[in-house]
DOTOR-970181 format. One record per atom (N, C-alpha, C): residue in three letters; x, y, z. Coordinates in steps of 0.1 Angstrom, whole numbers, plus 5000, padded with zeros to 4 digits. Each point is the difference from the previous one (the first is absolute). Last residue first. Example, Ala and Ser with C-alpha at 12.3 -4.5 7.8 and 13.67 -1.06 7.14 Angstrom:
ser512849785071 ser500950115000 ser499250115008 ala500349434999 ala499150125000 ala500950125000 
***
This chain:
unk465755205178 unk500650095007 unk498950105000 unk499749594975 unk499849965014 unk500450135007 unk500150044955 unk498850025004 unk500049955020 unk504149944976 unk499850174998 unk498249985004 unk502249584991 unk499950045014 unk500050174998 unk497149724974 unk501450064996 unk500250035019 unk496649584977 unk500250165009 unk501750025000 unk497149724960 unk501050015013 unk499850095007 unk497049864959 unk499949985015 unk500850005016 unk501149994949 unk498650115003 unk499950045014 unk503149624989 unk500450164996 unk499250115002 unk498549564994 unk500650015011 unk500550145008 unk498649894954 unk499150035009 unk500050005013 unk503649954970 unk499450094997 unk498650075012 unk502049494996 unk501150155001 unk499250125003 unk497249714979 unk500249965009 unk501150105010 unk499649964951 unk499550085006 unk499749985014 unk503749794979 unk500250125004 unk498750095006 unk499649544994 unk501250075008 unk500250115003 unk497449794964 unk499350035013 unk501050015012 unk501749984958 unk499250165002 unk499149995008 unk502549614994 unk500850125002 unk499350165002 unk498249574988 unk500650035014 unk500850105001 unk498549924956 unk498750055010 unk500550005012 unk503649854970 unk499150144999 unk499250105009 unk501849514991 unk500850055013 unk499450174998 unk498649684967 unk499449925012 unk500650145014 unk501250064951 unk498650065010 unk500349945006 unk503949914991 unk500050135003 unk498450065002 unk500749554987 unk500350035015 unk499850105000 unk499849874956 unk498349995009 unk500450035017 unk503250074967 unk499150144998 unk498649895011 unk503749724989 unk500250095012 unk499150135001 unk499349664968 unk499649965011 unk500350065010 unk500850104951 unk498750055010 unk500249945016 unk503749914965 unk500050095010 unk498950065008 unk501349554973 unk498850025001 unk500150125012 unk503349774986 unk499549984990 unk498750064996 unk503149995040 unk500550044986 unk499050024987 unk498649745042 unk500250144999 unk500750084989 unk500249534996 unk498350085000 unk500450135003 unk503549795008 unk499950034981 unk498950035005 unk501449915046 unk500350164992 unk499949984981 unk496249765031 unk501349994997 unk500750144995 unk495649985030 unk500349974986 unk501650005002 unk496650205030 unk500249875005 unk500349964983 unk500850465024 unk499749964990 unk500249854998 unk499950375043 unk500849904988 unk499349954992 unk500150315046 unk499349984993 unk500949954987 unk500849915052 unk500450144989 unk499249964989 unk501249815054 unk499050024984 unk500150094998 unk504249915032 unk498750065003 unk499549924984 unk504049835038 unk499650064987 unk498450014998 unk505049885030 unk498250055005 unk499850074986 unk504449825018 unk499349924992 unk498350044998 unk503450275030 unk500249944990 unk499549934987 unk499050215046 unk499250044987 unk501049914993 unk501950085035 unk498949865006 unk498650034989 unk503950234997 unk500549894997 unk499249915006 unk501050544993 unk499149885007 unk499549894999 unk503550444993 unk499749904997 unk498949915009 unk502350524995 unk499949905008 unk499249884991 unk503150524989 unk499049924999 unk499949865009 unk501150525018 unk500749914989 unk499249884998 unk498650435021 unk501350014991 unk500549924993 unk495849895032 unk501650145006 unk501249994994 unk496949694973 unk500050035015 unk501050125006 unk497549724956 unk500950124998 unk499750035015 unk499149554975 unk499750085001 unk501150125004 unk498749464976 unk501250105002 unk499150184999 unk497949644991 unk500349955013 unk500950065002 unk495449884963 unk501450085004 unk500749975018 unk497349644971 unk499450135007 unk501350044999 unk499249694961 unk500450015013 unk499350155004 unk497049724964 unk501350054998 unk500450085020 unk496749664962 unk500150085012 unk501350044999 unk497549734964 unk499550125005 unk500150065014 unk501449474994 unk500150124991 unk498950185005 unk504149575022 unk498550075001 unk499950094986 unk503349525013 unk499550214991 unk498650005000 unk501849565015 unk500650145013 unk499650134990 unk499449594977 unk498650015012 unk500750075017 unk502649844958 unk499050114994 unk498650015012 unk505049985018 unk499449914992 unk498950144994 unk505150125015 unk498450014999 unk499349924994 unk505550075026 unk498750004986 unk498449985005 unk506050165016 unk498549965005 unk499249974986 unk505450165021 unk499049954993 unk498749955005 unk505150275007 unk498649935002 unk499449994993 unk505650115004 unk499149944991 unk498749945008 unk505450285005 unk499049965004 unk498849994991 unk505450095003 unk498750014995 unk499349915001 unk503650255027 unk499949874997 unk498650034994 unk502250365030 unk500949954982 unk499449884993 unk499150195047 unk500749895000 unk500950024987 unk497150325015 unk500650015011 unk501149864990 unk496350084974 unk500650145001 unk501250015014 unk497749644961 unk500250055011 unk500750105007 unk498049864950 unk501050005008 unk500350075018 unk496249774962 unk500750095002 unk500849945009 unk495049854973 unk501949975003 unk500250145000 unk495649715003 unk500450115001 unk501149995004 unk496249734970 unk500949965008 unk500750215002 unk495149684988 unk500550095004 unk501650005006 unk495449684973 unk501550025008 unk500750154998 unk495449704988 unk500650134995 unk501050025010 unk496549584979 unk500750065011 unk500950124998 unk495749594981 unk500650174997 unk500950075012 unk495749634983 unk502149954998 unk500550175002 unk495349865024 unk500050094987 unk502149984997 unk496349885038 unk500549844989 unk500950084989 unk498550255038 unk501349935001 unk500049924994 unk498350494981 unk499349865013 unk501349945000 unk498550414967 unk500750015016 unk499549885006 unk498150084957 unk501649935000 unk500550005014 unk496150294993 unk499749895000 unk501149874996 unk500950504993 unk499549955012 unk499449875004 unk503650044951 unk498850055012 unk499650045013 unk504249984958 unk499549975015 unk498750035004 unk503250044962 unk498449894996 unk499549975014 unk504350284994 unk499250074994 unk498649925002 unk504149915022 unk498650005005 unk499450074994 unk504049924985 unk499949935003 unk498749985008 unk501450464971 unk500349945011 unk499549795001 unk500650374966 unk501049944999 unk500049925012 unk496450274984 unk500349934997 unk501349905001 unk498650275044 unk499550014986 unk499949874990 unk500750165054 unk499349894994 unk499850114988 unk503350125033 unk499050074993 unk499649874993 unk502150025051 unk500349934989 unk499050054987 unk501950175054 unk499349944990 unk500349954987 unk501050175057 unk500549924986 unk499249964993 unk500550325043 unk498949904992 unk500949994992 unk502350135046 unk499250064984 unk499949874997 unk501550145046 unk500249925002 unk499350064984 unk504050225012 unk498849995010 unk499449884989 unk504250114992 unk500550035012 unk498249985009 unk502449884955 unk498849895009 unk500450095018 unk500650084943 unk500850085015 unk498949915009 unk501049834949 unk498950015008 unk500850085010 unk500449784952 unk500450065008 unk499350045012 unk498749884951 unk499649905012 unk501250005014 unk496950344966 unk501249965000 unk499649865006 unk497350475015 unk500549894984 unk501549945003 unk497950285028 unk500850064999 unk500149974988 unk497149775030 unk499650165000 unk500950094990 unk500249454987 unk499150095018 unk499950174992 unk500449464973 unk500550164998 unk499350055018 unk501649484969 unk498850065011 unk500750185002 unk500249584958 unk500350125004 unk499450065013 unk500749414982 unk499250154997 unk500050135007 unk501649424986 unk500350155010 unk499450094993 unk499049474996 unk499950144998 unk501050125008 unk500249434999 unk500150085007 unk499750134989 unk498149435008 unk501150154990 unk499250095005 unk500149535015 unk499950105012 unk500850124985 unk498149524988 unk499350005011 unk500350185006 unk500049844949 unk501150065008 unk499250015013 unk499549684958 unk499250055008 unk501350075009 unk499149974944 unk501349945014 unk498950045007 unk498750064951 unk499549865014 unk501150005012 unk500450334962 unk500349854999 unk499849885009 unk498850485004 unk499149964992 unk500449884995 unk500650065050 unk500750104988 unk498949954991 unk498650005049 unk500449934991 unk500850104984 unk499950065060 unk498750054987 unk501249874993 unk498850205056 unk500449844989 unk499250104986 unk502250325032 unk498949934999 unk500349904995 unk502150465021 unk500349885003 unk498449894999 unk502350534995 unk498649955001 unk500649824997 unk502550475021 unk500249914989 unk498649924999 unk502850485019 unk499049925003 unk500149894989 unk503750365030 unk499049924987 unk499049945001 unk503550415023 unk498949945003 unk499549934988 unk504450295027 unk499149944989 unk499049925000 unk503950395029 unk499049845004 unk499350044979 unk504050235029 unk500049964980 unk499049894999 unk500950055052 unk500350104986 unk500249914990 unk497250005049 unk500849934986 unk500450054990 unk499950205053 unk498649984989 unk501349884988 unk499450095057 unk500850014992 unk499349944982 unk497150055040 unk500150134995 unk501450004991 unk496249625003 unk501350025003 unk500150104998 unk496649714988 unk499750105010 unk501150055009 unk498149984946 unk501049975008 unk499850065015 unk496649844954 unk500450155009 unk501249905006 unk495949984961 unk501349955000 unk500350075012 unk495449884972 unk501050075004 unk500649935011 unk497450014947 unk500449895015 unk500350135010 unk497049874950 unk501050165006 unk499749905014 unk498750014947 unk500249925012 unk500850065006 unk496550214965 unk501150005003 unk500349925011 unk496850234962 unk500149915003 unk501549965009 unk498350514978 unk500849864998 unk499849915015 unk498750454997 unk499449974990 unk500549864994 unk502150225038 unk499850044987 unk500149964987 unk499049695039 unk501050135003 unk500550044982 unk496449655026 unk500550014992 unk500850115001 unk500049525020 unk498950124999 unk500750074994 unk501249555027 unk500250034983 unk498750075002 unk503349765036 unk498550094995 unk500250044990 unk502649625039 unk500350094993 unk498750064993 unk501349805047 unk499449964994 unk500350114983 unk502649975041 unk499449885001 unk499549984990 unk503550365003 unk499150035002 unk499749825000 unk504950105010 unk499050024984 unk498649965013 unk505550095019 unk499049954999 unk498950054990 unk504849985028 unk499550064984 unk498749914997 unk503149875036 unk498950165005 unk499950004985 unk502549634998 unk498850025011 unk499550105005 unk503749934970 unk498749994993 unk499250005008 unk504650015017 unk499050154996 unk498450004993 unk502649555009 unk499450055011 unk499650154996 unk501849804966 unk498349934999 unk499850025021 unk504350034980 unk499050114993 unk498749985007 unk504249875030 unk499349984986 unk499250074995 unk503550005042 unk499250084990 unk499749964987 unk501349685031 unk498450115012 unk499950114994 unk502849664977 unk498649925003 unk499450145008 unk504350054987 unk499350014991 unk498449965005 unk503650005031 unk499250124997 unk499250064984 unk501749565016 unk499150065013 unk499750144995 unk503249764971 unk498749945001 unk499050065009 unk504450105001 unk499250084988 unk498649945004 unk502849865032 unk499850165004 unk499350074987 unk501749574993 unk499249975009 unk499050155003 unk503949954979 unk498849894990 unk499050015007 unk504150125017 unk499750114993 unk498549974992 unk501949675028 unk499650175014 unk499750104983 unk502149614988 unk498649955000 unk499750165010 unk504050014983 unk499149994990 unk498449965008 unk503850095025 unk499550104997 unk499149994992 unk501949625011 unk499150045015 unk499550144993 unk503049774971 unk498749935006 unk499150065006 unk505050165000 unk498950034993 unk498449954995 unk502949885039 unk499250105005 unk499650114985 unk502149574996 unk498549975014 unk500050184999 unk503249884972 unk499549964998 unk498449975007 unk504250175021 unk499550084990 unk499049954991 unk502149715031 unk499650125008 unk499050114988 unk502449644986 unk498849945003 unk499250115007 unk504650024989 unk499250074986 unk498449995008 unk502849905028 unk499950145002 unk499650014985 unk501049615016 unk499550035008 unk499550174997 unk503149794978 unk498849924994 unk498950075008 unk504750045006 unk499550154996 unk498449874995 unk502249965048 unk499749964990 unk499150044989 unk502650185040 unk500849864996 unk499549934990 unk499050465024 unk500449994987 unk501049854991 unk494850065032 unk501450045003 unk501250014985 unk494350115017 unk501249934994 unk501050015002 unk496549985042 unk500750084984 unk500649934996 unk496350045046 unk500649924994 unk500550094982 unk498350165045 unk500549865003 unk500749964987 unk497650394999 unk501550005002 unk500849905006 unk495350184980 unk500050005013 unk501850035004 unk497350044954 unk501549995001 unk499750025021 unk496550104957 unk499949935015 unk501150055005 unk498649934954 unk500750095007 unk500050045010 unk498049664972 unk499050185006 unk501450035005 unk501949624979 unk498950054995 unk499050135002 unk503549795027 unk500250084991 unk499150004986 unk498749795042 unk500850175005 unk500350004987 unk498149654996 unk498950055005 unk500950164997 unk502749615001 unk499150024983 unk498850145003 unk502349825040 unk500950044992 unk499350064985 unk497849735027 unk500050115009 unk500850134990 unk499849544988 unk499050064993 unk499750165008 unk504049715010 unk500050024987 unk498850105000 unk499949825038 unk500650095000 unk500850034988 unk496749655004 unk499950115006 unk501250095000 unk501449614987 unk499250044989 unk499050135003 unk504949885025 unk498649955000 unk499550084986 unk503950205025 unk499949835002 unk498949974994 unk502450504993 unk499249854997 unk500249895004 unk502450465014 unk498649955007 unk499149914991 unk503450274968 unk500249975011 unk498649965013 unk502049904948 unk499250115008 unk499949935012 unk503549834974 unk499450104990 unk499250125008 unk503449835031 unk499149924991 unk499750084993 unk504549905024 unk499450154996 unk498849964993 unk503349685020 unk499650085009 unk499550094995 unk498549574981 unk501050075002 unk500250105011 unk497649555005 unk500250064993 unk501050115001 unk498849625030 unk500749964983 unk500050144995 unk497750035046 unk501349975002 unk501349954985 unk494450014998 unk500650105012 unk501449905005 unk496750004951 unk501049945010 unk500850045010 unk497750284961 unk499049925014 unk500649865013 unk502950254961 unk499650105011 unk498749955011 unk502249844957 unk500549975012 unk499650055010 unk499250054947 unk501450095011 unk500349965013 unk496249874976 unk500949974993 unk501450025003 unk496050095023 unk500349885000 unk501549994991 unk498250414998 unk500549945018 unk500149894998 unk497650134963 unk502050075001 unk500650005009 unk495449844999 unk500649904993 unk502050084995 unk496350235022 unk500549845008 unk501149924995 unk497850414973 unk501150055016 unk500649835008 unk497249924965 unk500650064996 unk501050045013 unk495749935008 unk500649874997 unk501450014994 unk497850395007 unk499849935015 unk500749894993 unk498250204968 unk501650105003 unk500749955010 unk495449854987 unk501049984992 unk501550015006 unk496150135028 unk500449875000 unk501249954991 unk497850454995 unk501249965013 unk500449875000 unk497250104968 unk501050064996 unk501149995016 unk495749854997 unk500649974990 unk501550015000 unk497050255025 unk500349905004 unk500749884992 unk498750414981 unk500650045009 unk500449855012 unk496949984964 unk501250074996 unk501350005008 unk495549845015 unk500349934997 unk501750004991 unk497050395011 unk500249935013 unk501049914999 unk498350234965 unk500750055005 unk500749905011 unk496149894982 unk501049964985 unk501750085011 unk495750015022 unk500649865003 unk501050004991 unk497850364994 unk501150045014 unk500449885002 unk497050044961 unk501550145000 unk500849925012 unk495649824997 unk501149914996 unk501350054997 unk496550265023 unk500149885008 unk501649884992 unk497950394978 unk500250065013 unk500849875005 unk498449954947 unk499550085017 unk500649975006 unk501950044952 unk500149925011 unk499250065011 unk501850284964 unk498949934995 unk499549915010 unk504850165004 unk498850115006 unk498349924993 unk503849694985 unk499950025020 unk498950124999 unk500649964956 unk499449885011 unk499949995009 unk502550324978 unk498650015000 unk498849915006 unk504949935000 unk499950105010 unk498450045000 unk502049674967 unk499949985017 unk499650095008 unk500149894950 unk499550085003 unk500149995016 unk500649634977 unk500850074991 unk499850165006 unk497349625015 unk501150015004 unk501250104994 unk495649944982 unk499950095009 unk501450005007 unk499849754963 unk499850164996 unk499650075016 unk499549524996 unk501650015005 unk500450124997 unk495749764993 unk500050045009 unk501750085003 unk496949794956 unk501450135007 unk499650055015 unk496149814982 unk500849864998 unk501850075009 unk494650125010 unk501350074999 unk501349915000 unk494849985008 unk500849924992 unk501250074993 unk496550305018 unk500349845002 unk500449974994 unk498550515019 unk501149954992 unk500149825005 unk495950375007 unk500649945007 unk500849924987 unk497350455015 unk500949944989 unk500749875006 unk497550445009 unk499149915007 unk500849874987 unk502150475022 unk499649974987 unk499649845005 unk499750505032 unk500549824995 unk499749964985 unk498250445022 unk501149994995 unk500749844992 unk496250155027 unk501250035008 unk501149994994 unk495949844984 unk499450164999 unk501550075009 unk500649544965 unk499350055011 unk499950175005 unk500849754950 unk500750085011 unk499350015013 unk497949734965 unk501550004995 unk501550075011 unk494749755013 unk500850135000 unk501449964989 unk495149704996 unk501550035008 unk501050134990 unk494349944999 unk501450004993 unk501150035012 unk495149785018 unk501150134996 unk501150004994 unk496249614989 unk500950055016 unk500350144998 unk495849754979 unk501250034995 unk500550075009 unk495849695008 unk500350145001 unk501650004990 unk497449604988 unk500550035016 unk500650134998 unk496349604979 unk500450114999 unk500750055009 unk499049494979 unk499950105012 unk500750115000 unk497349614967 unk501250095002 unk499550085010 unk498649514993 unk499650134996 unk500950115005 unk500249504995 unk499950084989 unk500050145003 unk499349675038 unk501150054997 unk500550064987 unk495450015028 unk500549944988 unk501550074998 unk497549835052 unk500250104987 unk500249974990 unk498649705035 unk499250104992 unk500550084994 unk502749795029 unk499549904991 unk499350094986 unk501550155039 unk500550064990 unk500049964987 unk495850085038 unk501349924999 unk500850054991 unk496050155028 unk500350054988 unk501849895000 unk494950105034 unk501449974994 unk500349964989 unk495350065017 unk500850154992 unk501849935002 unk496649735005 unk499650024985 unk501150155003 unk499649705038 unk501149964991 unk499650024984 unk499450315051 unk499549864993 unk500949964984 unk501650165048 unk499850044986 unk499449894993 unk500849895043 unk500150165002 unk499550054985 unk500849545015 unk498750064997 unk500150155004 unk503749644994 unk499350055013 unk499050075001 unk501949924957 unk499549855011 unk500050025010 unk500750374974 unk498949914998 unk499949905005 unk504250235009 unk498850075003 unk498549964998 unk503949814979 unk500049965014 unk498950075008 
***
C-alpha cells in the first residue's frame, strides 16, 4: 500500500510472496517453565480428572480448600436451606392438625402463633439460632412436633459446628506462617573450604520461631533412563548442611544453607557457562517445621532456575552485634559480593587440585600489598603523645 502511494519505492518492499517457505525459521527457546514458583506454588495443573466423586468423600477438606467466596455461598445457602426445609415441615404439622384454620382446629395447637407459611419459617428461624423471642412454642399436644423440635436443632449444631471448623481452619493454615519465612532471590555457588558449594539463604521475620524447622533440597530435571523412558520432572534429593550440619536448623536468625558439590552431588558436571535459562535445571527448596504459637506444621517453598545461581559470589554478612544483642539487616538480605572461583566444574576441580593453588597466588600479591600499604600508613601516624 505504501508503494502505490509513492512513499516507498517498490524495489525495497518485500512481500511474503518473496519468501521461501522451505526455509527454516529459528526462534529463541522460551524459559523453562517453573516446576515450583519462587512463592512457593506448585505450577501444576490437574486435567481430566475422570473420579471426580473422591473429593466428595472428603467434605470438610473441600469446603477449607474452597476460596473465600464459595465457603460462604456453600454456608449461606446451608443455612437457608435448612430453614426453608424445617419451614415446610412446621406448616405442614399445622396443617395437619388443623391449626391454620381459624375457628376448626383444636383448642391446643402443636405450635403456637402459626397461621401462615411466614410464620412457620419465623418459627424454623428461632429454633434453629436459638432466638426463642416467645411468640411462639411447642406445645405438648403433638409428640411428632417435638421429635421434629430436636431433629432441627441437631442439624443446626452440625452445620454451626462445620462451619466454625471450616473458618478457623482456612485463617490458620500453614501456608499463611509460610509468609514471613522467606529464601534469598538469587542462589551462589563459591567456594567454602576448599569445596565447591551451593549455598541460599534462609531467614524468618517472626520473632515466634519454628521448632524442629528442616530444610530439603531436590534437583528437578528431564532425564532419560538407559531404557529409553523419557521422565519429563525426576526428582533428586540431595543433602543441604548449615553452620551446625545436619538438616535441622535453630532459624532464630536469618543462616546460609549450603550444599557440598562432590561426587555424589547432582551438580557435580555443573559449570559456569550452564547458568542460562535454556539450561533444563531447577533446584527446589522446601522448609518444614512446626509452628511455635499454633502447633500446625508449616511448609515454604521456593526454587531456582539455572539463570537465578550466580556463581563465584557469595552473601554479605548482616547479622551484627549492637548494645549487647544481635540486630539483623534485612535490606542486605539478598546482597552478594565476587569472591574469587574457579570457573571449572567440581570433577575438574577434583581432578585437578592446582587450580585452587593458582587463586591462592592470584590473592597473594594483594595481600602483601595490603599489608604493606597498612604499614606505611602506620609510619606516618601522629600519636596523640606527640600532639601534647
Amino acid at each position: 500500500m505504501l508503494s502505490r502511494k509513492g512513499i516507498i519505492p517498490e524495489e525495497y518492499v518485500l512481500t511474503r510472496l518473496a519468501e521461501d517457505p522451505t526455509e527454516p525459521r529459528y526462534r529463541a527457546r522460551e524459559r523453562r517453565a517453573r516446576f515450583v514458583s519462587k512463592n512457593g506454588n506448585c505450577n501444576v495443573a490437574h486435567k481430566n480428572i475422570r473420579e471426580q466423586g473422591r473429593f466428595l468423600q472428603d467434605v470438610f477438606t473441600t469446603l477449607v480448600d474452597l476460596k473465600w467466596p464459595y465457603t460462604l455461598l456453600i454456608f449461606t445457602m446451608s443455612f437457608l436451606c435448612s430453614w426453608l426445609l424445617f419451614a415446610m415441615v412446621w406448616w405442614l404439622i399445622a396443617f395437619a392438625h388443623g391449626d391454620l384454620a381459624p375457628g376448626e382446629g383444636a383448642a391446643v395447637p402443636c405450635v403456637t402463633s402459626i397461621h401462615s407459611f411466614s410464620s412457620a419459617f419465623l418459627f424454623s428461624i428461632e429454633v434453629q439460632v436459638t432466638i426463642g423471642f416467645g411468640g411462639r412454642m411447642v406445645t405438648e399436644e403433638c409428640p411428632l412436633a417435638i421429635l421434629i423440635l430436636i431433629v432441627q436443632n441437631i442439624v443446626g449444631l452440625m452445620i454451626n459446628a462445620i462451619m466454625l471448623g471450616c473458618i478457623f481452619m482456612k485463617t490458620a493454615q500453614a501456608h499463611r506462617r509460610a509468609e514471613t519465612l522467606i529464601f534469598s532471590k538469587h542462589a551462589v555457588i563459591a567456594l567454602r573450604h576448599s569445596r565447591l558449594c551451593f549455598m541460599l539463604r534462609v531467614g524468618d521475620l517472626r520473632k515466634s520461631m519454628i521448632i524442629s524447622a528442616t530444610i530439603h533440597m531436590q534437583v528437578v530435571r528431564k532425564t532419560t533412563s538407559p531404557e529409553g523412558e523419557v521422565v519429563p520432572l525426576h526428582q533428586v534429593d540431595i543433602p543441604m548442611e548449615n553452620g551446625v550440619g545436619g538438616n535441622n536448623i535453630f532459624l532464630v536468625a536469618p543462616l546460609i544453607i549450603y550444599h557440598v558439590i562432590d561426587a555424589n552431588s547432582p551438580l557435580y558436571d555443573l559449570a559456569p557457562c550452564d547458568l542460562h535459562h535454556h539450561q533444563d535445571l531447577e533446584i527446589i527448596v522446601i522448609l518444614e517445621g512446626v509452628v511455635e504459637t499454633t502447633g500446625i506444621t508449616t511448609q515454604a517453598r521456593t526454587s531456582y532456575l539455572a539463570d537465578e545461581i550466580l556463581w563465584g559470589q557469595r552473601f554479605v554478612p548482616i547479622v551484627a552485634e549492637e548494645d549487647g544483642r544481635y540486630s539483623v539487616d534485612y535490606s542486605k538480605f539478598g546482597n552478594t559480593i565476587k569472591v574469587p572461583t574457579p570457573l571449572c566444574t567440581a570433577r575438574q576441580l577434583d581432578e585437578d587440585p592446582s587450580l585452587l593453588d593458582v587463586l591462592t597466588l592470584a590473592r597473594g600479591p594483594l595481600r602483601k600489598r595490603s599489608v604493606a600499604v597498612a604499614k606505611a600508613k602506620a609510619k606516618f601516624s601522629v600519636s596523640p603523645d606527640s600532639l601534647s
